[in-house]
KELOVEX-226148 format. One record per residue (C-alpha): y, x, z; residue in three letters; residue number from 1. Coordinates in Angstrom, 3 decimals. Each point is the difference from the previous one (the first is absolute). Layout:
// residues N
y, x, z, code, pos
Y, X, Z, ALA, NUM
...
//
This chain:
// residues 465
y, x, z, code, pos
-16.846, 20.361, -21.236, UNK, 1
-0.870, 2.532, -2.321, UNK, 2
-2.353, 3.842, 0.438, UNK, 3
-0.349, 1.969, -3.302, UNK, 4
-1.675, 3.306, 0.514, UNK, 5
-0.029, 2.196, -3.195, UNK, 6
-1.495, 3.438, -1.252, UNK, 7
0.235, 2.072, -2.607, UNK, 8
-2.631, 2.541, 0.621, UNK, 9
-2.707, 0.371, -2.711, UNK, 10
-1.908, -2.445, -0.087, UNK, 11
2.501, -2.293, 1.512, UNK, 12
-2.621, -2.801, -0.349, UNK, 13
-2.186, 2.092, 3.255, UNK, 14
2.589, -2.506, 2.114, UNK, 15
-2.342, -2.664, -0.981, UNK, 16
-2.741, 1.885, 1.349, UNK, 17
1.920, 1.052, 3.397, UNK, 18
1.030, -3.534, 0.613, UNK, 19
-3.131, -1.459, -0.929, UNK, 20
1.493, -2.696, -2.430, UNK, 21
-0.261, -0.119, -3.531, UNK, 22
2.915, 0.906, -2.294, UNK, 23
-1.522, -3.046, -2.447, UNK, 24
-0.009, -2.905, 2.956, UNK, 25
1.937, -1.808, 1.759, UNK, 26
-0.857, -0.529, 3.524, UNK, 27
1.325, -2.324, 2.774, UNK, 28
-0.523, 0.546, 3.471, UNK, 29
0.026, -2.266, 2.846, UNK, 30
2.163, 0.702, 3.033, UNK, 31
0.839, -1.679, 3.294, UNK, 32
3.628, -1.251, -1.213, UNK, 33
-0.779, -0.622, -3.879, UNK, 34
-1.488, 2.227, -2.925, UNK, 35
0.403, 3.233, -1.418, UNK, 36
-0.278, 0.123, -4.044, UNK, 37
-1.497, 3.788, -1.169, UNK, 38
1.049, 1.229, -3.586, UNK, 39
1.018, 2.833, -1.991, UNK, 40
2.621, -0.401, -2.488, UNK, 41
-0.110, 3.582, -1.484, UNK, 42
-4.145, 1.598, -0.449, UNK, 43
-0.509, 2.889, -1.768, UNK, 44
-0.468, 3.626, -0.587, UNK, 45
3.359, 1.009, 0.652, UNK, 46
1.215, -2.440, 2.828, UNK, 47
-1.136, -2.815, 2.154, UNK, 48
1.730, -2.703, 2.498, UNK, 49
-1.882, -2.176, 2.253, UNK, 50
1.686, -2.612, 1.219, UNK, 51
-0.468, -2.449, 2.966, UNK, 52
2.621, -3.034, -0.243, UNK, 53
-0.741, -1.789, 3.456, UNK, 54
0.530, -4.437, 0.136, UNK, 55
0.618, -0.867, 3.315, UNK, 56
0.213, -3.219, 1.112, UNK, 57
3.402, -0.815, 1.748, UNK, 58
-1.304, -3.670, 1.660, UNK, 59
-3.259, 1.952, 1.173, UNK, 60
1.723, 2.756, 1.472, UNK, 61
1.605, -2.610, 2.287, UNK, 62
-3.363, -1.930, 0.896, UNK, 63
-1.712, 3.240, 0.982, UNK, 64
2.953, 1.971, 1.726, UNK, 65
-0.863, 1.079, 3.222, UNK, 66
3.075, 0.848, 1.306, UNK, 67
0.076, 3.748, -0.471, UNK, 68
3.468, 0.107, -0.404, UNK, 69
1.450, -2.019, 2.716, UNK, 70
1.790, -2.073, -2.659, UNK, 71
2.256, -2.370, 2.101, UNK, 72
2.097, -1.386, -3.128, UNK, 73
-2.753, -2.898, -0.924, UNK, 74
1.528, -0.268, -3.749, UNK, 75
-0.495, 4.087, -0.536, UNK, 76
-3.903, -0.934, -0.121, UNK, 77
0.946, -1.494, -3.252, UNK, 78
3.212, 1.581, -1.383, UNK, 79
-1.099, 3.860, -0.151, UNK, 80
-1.410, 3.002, -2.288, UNK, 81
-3.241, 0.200, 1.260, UNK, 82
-1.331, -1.228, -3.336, UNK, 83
2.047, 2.256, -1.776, UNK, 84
0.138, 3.507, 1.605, UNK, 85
-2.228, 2.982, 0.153, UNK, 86
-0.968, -0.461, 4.067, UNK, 87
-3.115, 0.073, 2.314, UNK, 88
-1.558, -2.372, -2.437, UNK, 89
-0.041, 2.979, -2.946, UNK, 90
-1.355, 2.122, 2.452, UNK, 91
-2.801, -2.752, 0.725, UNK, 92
-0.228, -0.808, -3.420, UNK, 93
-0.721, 4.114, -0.734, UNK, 94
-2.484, -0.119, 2.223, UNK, 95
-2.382, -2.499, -1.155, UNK, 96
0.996, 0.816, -3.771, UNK, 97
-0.766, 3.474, -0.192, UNK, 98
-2.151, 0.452, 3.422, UNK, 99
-2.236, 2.851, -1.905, UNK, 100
3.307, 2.399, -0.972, UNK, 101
1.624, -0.537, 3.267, UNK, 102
-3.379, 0.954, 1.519, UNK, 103
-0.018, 2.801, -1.771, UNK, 104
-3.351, -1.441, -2.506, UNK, 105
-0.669, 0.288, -3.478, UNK, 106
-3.360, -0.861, -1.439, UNK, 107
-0.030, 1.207, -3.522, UNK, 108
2.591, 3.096, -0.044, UNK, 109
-0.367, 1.338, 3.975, UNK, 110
1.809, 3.145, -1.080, UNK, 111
3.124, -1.833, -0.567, UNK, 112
0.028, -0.734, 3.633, UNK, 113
1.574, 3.019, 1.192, UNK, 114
2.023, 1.160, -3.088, UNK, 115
3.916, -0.255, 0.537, UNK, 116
1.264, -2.706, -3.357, UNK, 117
3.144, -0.167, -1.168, UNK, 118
1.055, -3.639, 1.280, UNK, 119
2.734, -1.962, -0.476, UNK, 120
0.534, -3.370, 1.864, UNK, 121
2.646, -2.899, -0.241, UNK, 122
0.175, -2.280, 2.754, UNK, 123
2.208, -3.207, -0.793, UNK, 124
1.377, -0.796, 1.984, UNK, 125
-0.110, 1.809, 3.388, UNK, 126
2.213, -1.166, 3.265, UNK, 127
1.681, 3.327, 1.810, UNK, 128
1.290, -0.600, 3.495, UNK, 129
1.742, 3.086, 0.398, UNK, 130
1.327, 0.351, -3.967, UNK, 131
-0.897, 2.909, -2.494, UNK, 132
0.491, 2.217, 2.791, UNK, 133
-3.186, -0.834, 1.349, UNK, 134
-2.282, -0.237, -2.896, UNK, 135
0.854, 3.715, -0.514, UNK, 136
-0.325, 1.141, 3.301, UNK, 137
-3.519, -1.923, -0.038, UNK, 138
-1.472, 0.819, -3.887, UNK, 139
1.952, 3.594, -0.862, UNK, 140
-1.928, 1.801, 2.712, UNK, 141
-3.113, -0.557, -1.142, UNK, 142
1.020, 1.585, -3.252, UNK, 143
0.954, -3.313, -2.155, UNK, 144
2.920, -0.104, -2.263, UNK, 145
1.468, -3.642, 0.711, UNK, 146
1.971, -2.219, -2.116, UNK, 147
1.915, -3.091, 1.510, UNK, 148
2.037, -2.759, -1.542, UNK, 149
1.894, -2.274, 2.771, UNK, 150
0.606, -3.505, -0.985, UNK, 151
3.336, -1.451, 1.487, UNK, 152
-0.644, -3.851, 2.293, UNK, 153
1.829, -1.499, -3.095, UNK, 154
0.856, 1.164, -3.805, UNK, 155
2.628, -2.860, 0.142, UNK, 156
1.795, 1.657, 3.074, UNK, 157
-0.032, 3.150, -0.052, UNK, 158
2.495, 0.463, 2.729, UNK, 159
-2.777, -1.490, 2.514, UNK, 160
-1.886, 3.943, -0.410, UNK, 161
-3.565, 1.223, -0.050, UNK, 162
-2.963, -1.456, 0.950, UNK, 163
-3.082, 1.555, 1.752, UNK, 164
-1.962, 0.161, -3.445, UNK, 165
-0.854, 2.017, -2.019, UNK, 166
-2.674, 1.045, -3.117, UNK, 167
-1.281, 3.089, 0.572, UNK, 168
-1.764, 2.596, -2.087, UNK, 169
-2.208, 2.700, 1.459, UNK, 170
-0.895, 3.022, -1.580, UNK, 171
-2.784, 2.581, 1.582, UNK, 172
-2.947, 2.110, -1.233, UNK, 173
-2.290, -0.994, 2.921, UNK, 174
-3.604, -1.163, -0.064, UNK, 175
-0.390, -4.153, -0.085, UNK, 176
-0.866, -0.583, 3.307, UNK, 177
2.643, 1.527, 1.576, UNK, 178
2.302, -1.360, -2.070, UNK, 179
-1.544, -3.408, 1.291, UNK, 180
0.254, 0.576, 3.832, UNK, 181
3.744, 1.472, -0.884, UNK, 182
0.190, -3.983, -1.110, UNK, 183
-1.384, -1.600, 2.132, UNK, 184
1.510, 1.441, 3.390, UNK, 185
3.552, 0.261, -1.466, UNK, 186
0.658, -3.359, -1.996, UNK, 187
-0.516, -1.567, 3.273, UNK, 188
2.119, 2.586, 2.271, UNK, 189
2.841, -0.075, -2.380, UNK, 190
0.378, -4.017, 0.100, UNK, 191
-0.127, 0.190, 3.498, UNK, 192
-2.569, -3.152, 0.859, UNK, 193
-3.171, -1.468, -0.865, UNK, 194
-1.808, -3.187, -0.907, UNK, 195
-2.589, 0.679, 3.007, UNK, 196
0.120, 0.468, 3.853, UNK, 197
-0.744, 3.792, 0.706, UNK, 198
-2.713, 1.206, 2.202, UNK, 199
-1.498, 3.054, 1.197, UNK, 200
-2.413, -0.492, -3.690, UNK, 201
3.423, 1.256, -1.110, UNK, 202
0.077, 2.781, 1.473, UNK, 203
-3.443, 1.085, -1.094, UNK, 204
1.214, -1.080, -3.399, UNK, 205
2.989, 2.689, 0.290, UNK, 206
-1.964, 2.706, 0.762, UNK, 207
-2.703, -0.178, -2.568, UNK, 208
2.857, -1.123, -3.114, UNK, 209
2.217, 3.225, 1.416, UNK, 210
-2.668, 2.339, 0.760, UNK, 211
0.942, 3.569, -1.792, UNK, 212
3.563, -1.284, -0.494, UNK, 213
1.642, -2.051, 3.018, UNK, 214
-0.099, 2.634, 2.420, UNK, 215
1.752, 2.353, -2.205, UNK, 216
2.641, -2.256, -0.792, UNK, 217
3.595, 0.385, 1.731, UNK, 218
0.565, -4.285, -0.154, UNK, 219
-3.379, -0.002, 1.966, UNK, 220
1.170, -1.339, 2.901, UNK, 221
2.437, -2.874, -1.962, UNK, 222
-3.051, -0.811, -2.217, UNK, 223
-2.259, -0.750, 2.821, UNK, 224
2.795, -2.191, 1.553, UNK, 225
0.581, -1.680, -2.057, UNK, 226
-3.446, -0.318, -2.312, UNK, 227
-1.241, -1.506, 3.915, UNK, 228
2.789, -2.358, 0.346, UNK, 229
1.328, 1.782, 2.785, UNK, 230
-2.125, -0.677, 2.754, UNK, 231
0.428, 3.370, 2.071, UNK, 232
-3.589, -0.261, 1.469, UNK, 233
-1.709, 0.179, -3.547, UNK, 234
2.488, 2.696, -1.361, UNK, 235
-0.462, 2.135, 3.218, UNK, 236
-3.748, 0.074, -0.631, UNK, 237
0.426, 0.233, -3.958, UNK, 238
2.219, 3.183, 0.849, UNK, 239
-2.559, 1.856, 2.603, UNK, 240
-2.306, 0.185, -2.463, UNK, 241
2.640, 1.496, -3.161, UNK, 242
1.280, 2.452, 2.826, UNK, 243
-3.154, 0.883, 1.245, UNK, 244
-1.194, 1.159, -3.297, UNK, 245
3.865, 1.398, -1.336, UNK, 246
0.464, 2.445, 3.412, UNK, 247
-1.495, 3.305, -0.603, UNK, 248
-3.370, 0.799, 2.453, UNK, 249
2.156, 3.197, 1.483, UNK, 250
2.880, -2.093, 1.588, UNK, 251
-2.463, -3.103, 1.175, UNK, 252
0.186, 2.309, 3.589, UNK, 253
3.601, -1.003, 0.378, UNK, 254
-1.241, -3.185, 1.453, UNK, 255
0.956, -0.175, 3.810, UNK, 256
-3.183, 1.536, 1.477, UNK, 257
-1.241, -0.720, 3.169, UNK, 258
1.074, 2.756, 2.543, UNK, 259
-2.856, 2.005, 1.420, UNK, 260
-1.322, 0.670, 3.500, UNK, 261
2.550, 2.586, 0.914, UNK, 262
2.535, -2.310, -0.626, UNK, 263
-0.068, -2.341, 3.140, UNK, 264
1.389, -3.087, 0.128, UNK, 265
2.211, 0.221, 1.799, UNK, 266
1.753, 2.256, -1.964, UNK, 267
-0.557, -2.393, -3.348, UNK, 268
1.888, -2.642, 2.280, UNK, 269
2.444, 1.703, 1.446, UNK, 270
0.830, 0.962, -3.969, UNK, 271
0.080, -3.020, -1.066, UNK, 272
2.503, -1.337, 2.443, UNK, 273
2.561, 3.082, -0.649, UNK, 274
-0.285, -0.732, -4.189, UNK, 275
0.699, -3.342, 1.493, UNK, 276
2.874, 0.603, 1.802, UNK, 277
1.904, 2.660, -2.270, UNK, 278
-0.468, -2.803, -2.733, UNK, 279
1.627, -2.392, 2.030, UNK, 280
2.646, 1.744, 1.630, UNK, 281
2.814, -0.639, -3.287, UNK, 282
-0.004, -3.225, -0.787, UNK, 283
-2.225, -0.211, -2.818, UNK, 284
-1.306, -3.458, -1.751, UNK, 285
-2.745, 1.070, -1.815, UNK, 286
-2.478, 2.977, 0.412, UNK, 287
-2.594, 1.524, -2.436, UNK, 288
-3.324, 1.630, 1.380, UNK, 289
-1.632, 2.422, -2.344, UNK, 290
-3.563, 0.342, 0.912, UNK, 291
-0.211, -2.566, 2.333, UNK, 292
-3.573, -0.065, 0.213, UNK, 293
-1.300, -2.907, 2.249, UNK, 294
3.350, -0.999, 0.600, UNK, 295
0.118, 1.214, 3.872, UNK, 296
4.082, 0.806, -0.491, UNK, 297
0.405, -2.709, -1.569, UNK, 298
-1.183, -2.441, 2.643, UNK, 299
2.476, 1.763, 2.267, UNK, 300
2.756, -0.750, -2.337, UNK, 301
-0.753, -3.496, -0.685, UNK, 302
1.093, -0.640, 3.522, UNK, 303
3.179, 1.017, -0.308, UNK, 304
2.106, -3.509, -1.564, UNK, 305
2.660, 2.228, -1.232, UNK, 306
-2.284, 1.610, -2.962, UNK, 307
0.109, -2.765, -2.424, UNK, 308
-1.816, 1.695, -2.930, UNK, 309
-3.126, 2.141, 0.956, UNK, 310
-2.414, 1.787, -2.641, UNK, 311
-2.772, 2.128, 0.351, UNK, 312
-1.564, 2.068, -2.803, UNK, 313
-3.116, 1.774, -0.446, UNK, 314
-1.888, 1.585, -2.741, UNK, 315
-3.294, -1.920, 1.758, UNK, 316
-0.925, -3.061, -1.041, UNK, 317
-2.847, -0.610, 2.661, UNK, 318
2.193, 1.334, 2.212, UNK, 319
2.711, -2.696, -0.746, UNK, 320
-2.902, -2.384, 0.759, UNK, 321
-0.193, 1.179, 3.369, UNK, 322
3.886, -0.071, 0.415, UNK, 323
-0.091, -3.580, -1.203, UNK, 324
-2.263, -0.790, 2.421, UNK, 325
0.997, 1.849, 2.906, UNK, 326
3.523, -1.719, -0.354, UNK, 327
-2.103, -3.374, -0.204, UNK, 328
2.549, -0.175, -3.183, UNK, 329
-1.516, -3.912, -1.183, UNK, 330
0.431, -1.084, 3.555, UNK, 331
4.109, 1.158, 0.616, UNK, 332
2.352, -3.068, -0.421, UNK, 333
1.707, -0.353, -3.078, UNK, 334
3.343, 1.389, 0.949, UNK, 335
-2.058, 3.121, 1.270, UNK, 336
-2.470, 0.354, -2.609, UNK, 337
3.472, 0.381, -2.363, UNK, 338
1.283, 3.004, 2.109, UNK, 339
-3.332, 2.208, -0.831, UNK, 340
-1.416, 1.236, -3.395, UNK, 341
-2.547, 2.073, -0.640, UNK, 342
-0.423, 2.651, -3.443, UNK, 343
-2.071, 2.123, -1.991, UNK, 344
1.237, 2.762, -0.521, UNK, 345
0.180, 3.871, -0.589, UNK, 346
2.927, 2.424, 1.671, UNK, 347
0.166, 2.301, -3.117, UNK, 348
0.485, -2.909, -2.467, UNK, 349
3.513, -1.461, -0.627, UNK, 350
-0.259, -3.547, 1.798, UNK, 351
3.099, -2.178, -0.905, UNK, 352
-1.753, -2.171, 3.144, UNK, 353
0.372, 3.119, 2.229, UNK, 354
4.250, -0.776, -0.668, UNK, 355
2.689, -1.571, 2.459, UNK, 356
-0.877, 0.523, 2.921, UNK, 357
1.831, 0.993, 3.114, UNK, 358
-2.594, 2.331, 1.280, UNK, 359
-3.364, 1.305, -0.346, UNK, 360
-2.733, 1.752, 1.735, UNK, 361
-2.972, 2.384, -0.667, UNK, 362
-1.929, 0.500, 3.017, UNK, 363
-2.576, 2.396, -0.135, UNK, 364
-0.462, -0.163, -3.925, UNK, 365
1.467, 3.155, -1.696, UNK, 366
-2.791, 2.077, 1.236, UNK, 367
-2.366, -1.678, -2.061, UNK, 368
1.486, 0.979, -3.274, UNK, 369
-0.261, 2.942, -2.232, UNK, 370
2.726, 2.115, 0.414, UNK, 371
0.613, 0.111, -3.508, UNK, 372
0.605, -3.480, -0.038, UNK, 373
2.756, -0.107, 2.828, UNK, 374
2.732, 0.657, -2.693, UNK, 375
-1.031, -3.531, -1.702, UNK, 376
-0.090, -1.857, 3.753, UNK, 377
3.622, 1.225, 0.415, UNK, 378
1.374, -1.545, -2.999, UNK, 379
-1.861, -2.923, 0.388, UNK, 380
1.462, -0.052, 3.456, UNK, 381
2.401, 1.500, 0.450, UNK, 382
2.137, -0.246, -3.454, UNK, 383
-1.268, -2.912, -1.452, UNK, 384
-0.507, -2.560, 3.137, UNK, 385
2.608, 1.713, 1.949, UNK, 386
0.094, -1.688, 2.976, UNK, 387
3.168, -0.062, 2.889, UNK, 388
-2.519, 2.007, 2.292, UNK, 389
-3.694, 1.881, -0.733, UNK, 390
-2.225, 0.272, 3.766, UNK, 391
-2.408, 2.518, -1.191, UNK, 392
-3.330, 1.576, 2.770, UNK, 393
-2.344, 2.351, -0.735, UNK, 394
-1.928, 2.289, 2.023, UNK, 395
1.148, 3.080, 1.521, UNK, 396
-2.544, 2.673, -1.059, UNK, 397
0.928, 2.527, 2.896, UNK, 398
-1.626, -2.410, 2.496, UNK, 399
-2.788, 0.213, -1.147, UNK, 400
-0.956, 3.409, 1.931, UNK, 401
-0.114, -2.782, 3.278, UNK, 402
-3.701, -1.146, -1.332, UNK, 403
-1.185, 2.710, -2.122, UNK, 404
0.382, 3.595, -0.705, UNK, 405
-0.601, -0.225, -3.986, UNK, 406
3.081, 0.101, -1.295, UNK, 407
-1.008, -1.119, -3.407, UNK, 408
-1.359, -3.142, 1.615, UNK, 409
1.833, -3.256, -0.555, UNK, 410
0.048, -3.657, 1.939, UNK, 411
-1.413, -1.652, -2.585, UNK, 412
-2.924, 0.894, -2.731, UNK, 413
2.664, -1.338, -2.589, UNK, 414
3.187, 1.500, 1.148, UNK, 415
0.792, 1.972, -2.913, UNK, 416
2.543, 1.849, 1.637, UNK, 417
1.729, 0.507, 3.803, UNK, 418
3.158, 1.432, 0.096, UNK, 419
1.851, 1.961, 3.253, UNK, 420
3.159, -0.779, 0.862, UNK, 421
1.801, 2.266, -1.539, UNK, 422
-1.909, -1.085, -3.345, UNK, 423
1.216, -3.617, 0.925, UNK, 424
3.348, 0.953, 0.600, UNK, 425
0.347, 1.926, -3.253, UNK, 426
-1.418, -3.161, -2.341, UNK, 427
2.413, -2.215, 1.962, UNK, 428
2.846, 2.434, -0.930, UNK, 429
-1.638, -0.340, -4.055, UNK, 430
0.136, -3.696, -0.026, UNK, 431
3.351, -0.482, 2.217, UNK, 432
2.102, 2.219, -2.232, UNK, 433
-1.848, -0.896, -3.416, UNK, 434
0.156, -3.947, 0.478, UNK, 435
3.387, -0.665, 2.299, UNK, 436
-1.231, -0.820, 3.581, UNK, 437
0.527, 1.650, 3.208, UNK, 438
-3.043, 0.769, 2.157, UNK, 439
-0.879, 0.182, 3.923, UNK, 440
-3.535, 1.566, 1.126, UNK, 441
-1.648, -1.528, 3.056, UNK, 442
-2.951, 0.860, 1.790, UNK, 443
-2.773, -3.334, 1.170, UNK, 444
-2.384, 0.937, 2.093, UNK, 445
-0.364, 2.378, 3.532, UNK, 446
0.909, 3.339, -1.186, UNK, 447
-1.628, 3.308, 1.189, UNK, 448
1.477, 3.208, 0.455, UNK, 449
0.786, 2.173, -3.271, UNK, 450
-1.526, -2.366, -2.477, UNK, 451
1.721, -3.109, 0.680, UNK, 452
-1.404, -4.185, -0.289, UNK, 453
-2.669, -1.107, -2.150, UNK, 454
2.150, -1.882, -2.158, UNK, 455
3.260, 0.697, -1.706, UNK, 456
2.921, -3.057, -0.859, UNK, 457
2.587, 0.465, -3.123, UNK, 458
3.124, -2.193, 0.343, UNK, 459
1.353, -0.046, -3.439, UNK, 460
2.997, -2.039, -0.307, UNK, 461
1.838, -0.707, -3.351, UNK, 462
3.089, 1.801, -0.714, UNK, 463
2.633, -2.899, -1.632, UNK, 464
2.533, 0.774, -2.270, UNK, 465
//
């Protein structure tokens, strides 16, 4: 397997300097699985190539494989490309190579550290699982220009179509250390595997190799999949802490909040059960809650057998701790634990996760956005996820004059708005006629004379063509 990286910025030779190996030298490298041989072909003025040729050794591949990929065919240990393909080894081999660029080090020039070089890269040969299709979607939004030539499984027979490889050329004015952690989260990611079992190291690995470019990136969520093998536990962690630091500070309060003293619990309860039961009463399969902080609804859903898809979202990561624990999530059985998932997420982000399902809920969670962000948490809800019925509460801000005589006075610090009914009414008019559903208002709670209950229901039902 071959890397070439190449500049032509004046003096192309500072790529010596950056990678801390000399342009007159050649230098070999000892790695777990065989040797990688340093060299640059092209040195001077004008334009310079390092490139790292890696020797693996087939037979000691075998001897040390630890099982990583669940290999059950005994004669694929020795009949594959792992000697042969750009893979988790490159990105192993990168990292003891050139430890000081991808660290972001440079001894002798430290100004070239954070300058942007033009760079161009050929990786030969690189294995796609998911075609050329995926290397743009992972390399052109991070502002490279990519080049790929597919081989076909056989020049002989042509008629037997493509294979999943491919030589690759990268172009991208970026400084060298990014362009390193580009490599050496993506090679990986795009063959789909890796020579090593995965661990929660991995994870910490992730996050430091993406920082100031993973979070940002719209594959995010694929790349952490799959760059952690696909063990949901790791991935749910690695994506707590991207979201955490992608969701702006001002809609953090549309976590599910605990409700405050004037809310008793009885009322919560009593809530709970009527989302519960206007949920259930179509038969619906599968049910999304959107702020489901702790997961309190959905521990009342999970009883109910005919739900066989359940998902809870919330913009909260330690609050999706809690859920997971309050659910005693580890501890289900397995045909349970399959029924229930649990997301980070935002409502005023496009979610292709948020998607397919029969119904969904937000119980007291619109309050706690900015009203200029309501338009996006419609789309995302109810145009893009558009599910067969929408249960939405909020409070009903005309009750309030039960426990206090300042009107301007909310039930919670972080309410950032209360709307009467009539207000209520009107937005459910907006949303039913803008986005095809039908509505019904309900009141939860004991109602009082003039202003009404503490809590007001939407019934939005999907109107089918």
């Amino acid at each position: 397997m071959l890397l070439t990286i190449t500049t032509r910025h004046t003096p192309a030779t500072d790529l010596g300097y950056l990678l801390h190996k000399h342009p007159a030298k050649v230098q070999d490298i000892g790695l777990s699985k065989g040797k990688a041989h340093i060299f640059y072909p092209v040195a001077n003025e004008q334009e310079c190539t390092c490139a790292m040729v890696l020797d693996i050794d087939p037979v000691g591949l075998v001897r040390t494989n630890d099982g990583s990929s669940g290999n059950s065919f005994a004669l694929e240990q020795y009949v594959n490309d792992r000697p042969y393909v750009a893979s988790s080894i490159m990105s192993n081999a990168i990292s003891k190579a050139f430890a000081s660029a991808l660290n972001g080090k440079c001894k002798d020039k430290p100004e070239l550290v954070d300058m942007p070089l033009p760079f161009e890269v050929k990786l030969s040969v690189l294995p796609v699982n998911g075609g050329e299709q995926l290397l743009l979607r992972m390399f052109e939004p991070l502002g490279y220009t990519v080049t790929a030539t597919r081989y076909t499984l056989d020049d002989k027979f042509p008629e037997w179509g493509n294979s999943r490889y491919f030589t690759v050329v990268l172009k991208h004015t970026v400084t060298l250390q990014t362009l390193l952690t580009h490599l050496y989260i993506l090679i990986p990611v795009l063959d789909n595997d890796k020579h090593y079992w995965v661990n929660k190291e991995e994870v910490e690995k992730l996050l430091a190799k993406g920082k100031g470019w993973l979070d940002k990136h719209p594959e995010r969520e694929l790349i952490s999949r799959r760059y952690l093998r696909h063990q949901k536990s790791l991935m749910n962690d690695a994506m707590a802490m991207l979201m955490k630091d992608d969701i702006p500070e001002d809609i953090v309060e549309a976590e599910l909040i605990p409700e405050p003293e004037i809310s008793t619990p009885k009322l919560h309860d009593s809530r709970l059960q009527i989302v519960c039961d206007e949920l259930l009463s179509t038969p619906v399969k599968s049910v999304l809650d959107l702020g489901c902080g702790e997961g309190k609804l959905l521990k009342r859903l999970m009883t109910h057998q005919q739900l066989t898809h359940i998902t809870g979202m919330d913009v909260s990561s330690r609050t999706l701790e809690i859920a997971y624990r309050r659910l005693k999530y580890y501890q289900l059985p397995d045909n349970q634990r399959k029924r229930l998932r649990l997301i980070l997420g935002s409502l005023v982000y496009r979610d292709r996760r948020m998607e397919g399902f029969d119904a969904a809920a937000l119980v007291e969670v619109i309050e706690h956005l900015d009203t200029v962000r309501l338009k996006a948490m419609e789309k995302c809800v109810f145009e893009y996820a558009k599910p067969g019925k929408v249960v939405v509460t909020t409070p009903n801000k005309e009750w309030n004059v039960t426990f206090t005589e300042d009107e301007s006075m909310m039930r919670h610090s972080d309410h950032r708005f209360e709307w009467t009914r009539a207000q209520f009414s009107d937005w459910c008019e907006k949303v039913s006629t803008t986005y095809g559903y039908t509505y019904v208002i309900k009141a939860i709670g004991e109602e009082a004379e003039h202003v009404g209950a503490p809590t007001q229901m939407a019934i939005f039902t999907l109107i089918k063509n």
